[in-house]
C-alpha positions in Angstrom: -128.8 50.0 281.3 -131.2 47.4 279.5 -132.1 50.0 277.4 -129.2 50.9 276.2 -128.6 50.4 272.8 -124.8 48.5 273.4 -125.9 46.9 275.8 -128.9 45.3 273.8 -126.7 44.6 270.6 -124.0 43.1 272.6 -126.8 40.8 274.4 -127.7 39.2 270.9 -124.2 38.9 269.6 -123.3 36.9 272.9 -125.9 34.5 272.6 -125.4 34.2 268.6 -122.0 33.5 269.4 -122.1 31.1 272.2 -124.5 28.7 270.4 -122.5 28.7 267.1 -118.9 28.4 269.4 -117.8 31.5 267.6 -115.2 33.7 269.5 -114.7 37.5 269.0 -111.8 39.9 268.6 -111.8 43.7 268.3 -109.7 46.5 267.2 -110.9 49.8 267.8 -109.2 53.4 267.6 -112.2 56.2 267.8 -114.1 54.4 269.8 -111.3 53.9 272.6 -112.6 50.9 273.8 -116.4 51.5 274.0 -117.2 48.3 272.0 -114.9 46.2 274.5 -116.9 47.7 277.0 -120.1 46.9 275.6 -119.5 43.3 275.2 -117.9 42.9 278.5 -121.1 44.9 280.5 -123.4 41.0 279.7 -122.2 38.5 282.5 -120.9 35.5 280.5 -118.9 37.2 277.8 -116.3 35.5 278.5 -117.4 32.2 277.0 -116.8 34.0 273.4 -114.9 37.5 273.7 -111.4 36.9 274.0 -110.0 40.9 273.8 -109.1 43.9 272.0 -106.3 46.4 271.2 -107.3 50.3 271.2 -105.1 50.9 268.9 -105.3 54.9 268.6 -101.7 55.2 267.5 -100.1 54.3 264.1 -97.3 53.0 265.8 -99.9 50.7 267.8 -101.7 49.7 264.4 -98.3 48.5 262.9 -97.2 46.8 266.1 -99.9 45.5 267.8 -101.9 44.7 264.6 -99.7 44.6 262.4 -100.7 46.7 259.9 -98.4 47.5 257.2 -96.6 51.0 257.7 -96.9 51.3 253.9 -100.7 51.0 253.9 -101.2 53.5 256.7 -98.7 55.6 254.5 -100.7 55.5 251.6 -104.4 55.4 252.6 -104.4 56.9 256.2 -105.4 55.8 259.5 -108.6 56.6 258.4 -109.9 54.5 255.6 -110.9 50.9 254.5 -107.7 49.5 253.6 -106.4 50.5 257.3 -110.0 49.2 258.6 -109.8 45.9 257.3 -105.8 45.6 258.0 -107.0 46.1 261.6 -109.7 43.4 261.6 -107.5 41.1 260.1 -104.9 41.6 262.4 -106.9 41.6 265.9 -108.2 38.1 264.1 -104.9 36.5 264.0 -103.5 38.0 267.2 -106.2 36.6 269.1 -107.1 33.5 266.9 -110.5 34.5 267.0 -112.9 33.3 264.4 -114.2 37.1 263.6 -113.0 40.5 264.4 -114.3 43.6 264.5 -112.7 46.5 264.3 -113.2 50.5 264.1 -111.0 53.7 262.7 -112.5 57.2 262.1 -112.6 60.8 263.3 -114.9 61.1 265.9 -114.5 64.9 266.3 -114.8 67.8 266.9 -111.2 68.4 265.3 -108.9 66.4 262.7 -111.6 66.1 260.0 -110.9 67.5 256.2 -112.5 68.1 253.0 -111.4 64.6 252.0 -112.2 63.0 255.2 -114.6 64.6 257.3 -115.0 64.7 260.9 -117.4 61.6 261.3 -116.0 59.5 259.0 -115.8 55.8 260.4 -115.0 52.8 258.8 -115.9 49.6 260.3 -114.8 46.5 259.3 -114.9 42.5 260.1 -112.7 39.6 259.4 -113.3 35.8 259.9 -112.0 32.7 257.5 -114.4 33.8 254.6 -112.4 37.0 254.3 -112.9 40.6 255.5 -116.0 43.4 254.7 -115.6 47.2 255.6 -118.7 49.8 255.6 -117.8 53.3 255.8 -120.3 55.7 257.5 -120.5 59.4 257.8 -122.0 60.2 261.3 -123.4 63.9 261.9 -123.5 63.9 265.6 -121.0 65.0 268.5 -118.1 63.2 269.8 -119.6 61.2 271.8 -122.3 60.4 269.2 -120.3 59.7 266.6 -118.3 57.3 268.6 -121.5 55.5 270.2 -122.8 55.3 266.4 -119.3 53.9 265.5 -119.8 51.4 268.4 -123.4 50.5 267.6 -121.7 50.2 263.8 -119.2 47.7 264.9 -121.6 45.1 266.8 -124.4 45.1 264.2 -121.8 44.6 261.8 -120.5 41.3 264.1 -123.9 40.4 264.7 -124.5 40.0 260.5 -121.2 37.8 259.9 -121.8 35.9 263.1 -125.6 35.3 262.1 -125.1 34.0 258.3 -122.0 31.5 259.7 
């Protein structure tokens, strides 16, 4: 398991956040969780990781995140306005000092022209405001979502590091 990619991302981002006293939120939809469970393999995540909502579900964005029904209207589940909606809420749900948080089409179905399968958008929160990346992965399911996840951390791991 030590060489597992995850595993060795969330490693870092655990002690980055421990000596800076930053805590950690997460929202994630494609991934179902797979962040979450990266972060909470390391013994000691507790002393920075306070939780996530998989919010796969509209209705879950909009009541768990609190993500405006008219912005998941108008942009989709899938895109960077929903994306940074749902890092912004996990941040103030949890009163953490960053979250993360993850929303594409992992595959193999529910991709389009306009929005392939693949598609991810990750973004990140914290009291200097809120960055999204979107990525186009190429791989399987389960790639796509473990690129995603990989995404997500590294994307923690940059805010947390220039605090």
């Amino acid at each position: 398991m030590a060489d597992d990619p995850l595993v060795s991302l969330a490693e870092r981002l655990q002690a980055t956040c421990i000596a800076s006293a930053t805590t950690v939120a997460l929202a994630e939809s494609c991934t179902g969780g797979l962040v979450a469970a990266a972060l909470t393999a390391i013994p000691g995540s507790s002393g920075y990781f306070l939780g996530g909502v998989v919010s796969y579900a509209d209705d879950a964005k909009r009541d768990l995140l609190d993500v405006d029904p008219a912005v998941l209207a108008a942009y989709g589940a899938v895109s960077a306005q929903v994306a940074r909606a749902m890092a912004e809420g996990a941040r103030a749900r949890f009163r953490a000092s960053v979250a993360a948080s993850v929303t594409g089409i992992a595959g193999p179905d529910g991709g389009s022209a306009e929005k392939p399968v693949g598609l991810t958008y990750v973004g990140v929160a914290d009291d200097e405001g809120a960055d999204v990346r979107r990525f186009v992965w190429s791989g399987d399911r389960s790639a796509n979502r473990l690129d995603s996840a990989v995404a997500a951390i590294e994307l923690l791991l940059e805010r947390v590091s220039s605090r």
